[in-house]
PyMOL CGO cylinders between C-alpha atoms (Angstrom):
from pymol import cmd
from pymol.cgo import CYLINDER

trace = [
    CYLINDER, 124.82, 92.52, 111.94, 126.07, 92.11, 108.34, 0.3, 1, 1, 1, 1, 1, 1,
    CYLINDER, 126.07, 92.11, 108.34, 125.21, 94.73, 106.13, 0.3, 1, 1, 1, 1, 1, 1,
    CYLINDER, 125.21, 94.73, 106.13, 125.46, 94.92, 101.72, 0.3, 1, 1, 1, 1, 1, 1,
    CYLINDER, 125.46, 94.92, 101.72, 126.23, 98.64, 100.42, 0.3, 1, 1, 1, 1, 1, 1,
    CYLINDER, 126.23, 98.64, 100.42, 123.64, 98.97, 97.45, 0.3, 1, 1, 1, 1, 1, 1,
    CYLINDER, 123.64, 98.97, 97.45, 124.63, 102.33, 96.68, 0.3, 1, 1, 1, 1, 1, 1,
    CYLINDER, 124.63, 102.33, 96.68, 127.06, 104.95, 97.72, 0.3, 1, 1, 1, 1, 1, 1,
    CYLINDER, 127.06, 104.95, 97.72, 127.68, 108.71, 97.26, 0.3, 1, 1, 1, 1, 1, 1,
    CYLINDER, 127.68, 108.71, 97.26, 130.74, 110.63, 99.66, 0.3, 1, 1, 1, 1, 1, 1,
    CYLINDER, 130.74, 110.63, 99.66, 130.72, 114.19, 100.04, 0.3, 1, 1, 1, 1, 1, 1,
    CYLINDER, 130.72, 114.19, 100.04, 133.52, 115.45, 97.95, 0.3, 1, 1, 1, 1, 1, 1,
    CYLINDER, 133.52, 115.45, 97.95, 132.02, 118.72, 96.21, 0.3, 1, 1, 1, 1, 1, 1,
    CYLINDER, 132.02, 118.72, 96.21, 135.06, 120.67, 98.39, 0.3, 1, 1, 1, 1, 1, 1,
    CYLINDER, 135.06, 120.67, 98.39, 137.69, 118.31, 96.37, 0.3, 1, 1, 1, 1, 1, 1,
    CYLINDER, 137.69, 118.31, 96.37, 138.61, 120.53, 93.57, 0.3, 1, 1, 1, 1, 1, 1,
    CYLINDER, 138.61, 120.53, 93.57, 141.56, 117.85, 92.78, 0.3, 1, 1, 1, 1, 1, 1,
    CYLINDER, 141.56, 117.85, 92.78, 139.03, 115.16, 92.14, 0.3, 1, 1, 1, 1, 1, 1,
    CYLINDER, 139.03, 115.16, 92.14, 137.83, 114.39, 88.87, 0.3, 1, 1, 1, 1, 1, 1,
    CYLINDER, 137.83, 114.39, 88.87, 134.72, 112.81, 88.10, 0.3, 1, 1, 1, 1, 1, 1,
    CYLINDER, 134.72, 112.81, 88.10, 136.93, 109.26, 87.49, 0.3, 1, 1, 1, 1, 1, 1,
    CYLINDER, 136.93, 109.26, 87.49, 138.35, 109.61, 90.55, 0.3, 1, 1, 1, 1, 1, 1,
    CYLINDER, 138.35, 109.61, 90.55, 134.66, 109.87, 91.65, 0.3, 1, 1, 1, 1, 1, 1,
    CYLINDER, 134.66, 109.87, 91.65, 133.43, 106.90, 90.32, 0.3, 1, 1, 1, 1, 1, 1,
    CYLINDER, 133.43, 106.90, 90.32, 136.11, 104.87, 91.46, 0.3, 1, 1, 1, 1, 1, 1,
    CYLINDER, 136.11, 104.87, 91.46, 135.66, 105.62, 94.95, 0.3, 1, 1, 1, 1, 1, 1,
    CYLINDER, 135.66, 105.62, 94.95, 132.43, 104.64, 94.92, 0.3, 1, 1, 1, 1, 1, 1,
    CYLINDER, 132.43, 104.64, 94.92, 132.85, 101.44, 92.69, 0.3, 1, 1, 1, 1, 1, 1,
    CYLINDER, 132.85, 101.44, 92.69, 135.16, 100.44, 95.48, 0.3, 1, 1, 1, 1, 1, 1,
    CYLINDER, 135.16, 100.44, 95.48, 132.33, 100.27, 98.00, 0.3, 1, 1, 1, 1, 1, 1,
    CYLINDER, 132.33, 100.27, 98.00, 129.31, 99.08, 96.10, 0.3, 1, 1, 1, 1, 1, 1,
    CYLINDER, 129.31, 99.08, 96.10, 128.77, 95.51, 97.39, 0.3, 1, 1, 1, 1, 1, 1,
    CYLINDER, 128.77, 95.51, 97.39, 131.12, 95.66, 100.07, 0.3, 1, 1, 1, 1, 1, 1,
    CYLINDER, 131.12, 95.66, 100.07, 130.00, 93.68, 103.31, 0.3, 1, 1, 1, 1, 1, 1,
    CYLINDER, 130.00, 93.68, 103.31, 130.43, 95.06, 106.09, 0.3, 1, 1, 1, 1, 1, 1,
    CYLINDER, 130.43, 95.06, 106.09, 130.06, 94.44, 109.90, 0.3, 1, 1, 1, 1, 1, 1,
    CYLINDER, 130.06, 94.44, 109.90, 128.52, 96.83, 112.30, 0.3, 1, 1, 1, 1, 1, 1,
    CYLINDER, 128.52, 96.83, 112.30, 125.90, 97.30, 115.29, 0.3, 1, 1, 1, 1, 1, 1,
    CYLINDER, 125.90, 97.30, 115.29, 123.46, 99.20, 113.10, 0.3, 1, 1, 1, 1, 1, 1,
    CYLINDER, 123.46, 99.20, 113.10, 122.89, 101.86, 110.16, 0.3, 1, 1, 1, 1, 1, 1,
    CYLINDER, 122.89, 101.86, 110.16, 124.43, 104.89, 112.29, 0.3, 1, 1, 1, 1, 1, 1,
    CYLINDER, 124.43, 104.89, 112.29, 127.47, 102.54, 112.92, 0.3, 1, 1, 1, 1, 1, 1,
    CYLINDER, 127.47, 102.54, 112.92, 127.73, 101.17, 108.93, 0.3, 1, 1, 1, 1, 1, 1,
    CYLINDER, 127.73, 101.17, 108.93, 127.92, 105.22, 108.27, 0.3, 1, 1, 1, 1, 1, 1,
    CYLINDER, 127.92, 105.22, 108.27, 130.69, 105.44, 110.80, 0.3, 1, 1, 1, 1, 1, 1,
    CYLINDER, 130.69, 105.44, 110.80, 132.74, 102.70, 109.66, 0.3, 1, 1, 1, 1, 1, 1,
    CYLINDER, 132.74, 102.70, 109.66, 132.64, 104.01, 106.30, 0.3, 1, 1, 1, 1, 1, 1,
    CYLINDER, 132.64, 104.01, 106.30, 133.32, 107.29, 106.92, 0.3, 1, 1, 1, 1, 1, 1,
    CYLINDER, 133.32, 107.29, 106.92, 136.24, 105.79, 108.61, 0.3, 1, 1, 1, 1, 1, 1,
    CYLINDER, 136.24, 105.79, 108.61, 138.01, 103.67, 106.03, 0.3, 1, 1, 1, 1, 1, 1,
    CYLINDER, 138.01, 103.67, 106.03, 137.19, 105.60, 103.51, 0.3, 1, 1, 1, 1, 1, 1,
    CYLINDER, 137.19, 105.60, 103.51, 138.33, 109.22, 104.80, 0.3, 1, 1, 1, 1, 1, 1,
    CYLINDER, 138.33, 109.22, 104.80, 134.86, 111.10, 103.20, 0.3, 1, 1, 1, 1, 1, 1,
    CYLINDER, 134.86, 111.10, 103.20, 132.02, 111.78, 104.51, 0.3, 1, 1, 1, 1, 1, 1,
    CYLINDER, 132.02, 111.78, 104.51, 128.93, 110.09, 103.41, 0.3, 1, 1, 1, 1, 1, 1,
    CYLINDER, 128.93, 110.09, 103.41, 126.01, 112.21, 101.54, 0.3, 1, 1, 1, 1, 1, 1,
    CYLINDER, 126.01, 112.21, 101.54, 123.72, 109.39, 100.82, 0.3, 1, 1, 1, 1, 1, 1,
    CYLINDER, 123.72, 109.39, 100.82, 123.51, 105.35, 101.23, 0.3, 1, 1, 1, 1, 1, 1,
    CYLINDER, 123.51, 105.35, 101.23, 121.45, 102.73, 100.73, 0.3, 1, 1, 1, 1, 1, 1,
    CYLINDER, 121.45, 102.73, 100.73, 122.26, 99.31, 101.93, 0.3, 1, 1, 1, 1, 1, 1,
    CYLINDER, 122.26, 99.31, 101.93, 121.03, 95.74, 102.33, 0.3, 1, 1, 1, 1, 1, 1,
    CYLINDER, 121.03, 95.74, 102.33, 120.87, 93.89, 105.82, 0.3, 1, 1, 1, 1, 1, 1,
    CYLINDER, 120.87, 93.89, 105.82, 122.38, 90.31, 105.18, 0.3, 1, 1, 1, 1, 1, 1,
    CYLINDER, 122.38, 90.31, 105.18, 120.27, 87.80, 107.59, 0.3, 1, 1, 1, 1, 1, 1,
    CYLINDER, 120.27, 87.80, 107.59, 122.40, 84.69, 108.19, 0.3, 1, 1, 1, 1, 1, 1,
    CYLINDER, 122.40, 84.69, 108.19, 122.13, 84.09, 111.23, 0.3, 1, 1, 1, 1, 1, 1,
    CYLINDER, 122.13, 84.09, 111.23, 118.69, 82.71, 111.69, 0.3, 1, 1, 1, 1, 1, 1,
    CYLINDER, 118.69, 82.71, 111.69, 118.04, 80.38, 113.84, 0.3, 1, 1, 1, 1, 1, 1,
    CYLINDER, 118.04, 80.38, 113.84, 116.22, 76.90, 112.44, 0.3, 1, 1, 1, 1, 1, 1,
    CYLINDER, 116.22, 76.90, 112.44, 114.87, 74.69, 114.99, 0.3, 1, 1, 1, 1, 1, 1,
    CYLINDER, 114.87, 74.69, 114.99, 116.37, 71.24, 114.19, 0.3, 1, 1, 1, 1, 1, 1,
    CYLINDER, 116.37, 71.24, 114.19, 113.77, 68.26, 114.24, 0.3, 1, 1, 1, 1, 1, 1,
    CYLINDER, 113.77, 68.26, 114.24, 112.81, 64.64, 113.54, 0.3, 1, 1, 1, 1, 1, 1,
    CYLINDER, 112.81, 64.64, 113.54, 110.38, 63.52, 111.58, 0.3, 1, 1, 1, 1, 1, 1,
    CYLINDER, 110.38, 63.52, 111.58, 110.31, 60.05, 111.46, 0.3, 1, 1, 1, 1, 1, 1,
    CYLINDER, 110.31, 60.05, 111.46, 109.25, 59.09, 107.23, 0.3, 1, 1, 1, 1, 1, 1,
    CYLINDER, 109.25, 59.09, 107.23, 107.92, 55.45, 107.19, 0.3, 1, 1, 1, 1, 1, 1,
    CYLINDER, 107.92, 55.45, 107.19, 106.17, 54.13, 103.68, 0.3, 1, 1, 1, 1, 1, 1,
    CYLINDER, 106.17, 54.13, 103.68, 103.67, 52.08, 103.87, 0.3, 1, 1, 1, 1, 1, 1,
    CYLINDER, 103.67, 52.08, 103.87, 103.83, 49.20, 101.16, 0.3, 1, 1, 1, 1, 1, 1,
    CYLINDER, 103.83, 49.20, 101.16, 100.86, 47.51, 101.93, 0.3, 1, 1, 1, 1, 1, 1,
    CYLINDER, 100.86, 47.51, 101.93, 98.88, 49.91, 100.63, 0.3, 1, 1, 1, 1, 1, 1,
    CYLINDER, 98.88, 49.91, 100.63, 100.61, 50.51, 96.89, 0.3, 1, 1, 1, 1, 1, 1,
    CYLINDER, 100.61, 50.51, 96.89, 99.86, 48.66, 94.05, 0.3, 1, 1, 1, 1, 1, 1,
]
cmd.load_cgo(trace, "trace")
């Protein structure tokens, strides 16, 4: 599954180092971001991952692309007969 990060905050209250720009930025980096994963557990673990911080809260959108439209025919014929 595809999913949209809506919002994003990382754990770094025990980064004394990090200022509140720094903060932002990290963050900024991953709003919108699309990425692919098996479920919600698995989005947090990718994160985690490629980011290098631990997540403290998320929200996120699941991007459905992949649904399946049965194709059909409908034959359209007009009937000029019946027009004035």
């Amino acid at each position: 599954m595809q999913f949209q990060v809506t919002y994003i905050e990382f754990d770094t209250e025990g980064d004394d180092e990090m200022t509140a720009y720094d903060k932002d930025e990290l963050h900024s980096e991953y709003i919108g971001t699309i990425w692919e994963a098996d479920d919600g557990d698995d989005l947090i673990e990718e994160l985690t991952c490629a980011s290098g911080w631990c997540i403290k809260s998320i929200d996120y959108r699941i991007i459905l692309d992949d649904i399946d439209v049965p194709e059909c025919e409908a034959p359209f014929e007009i009937d000029y007969t019946t027009q004035d």
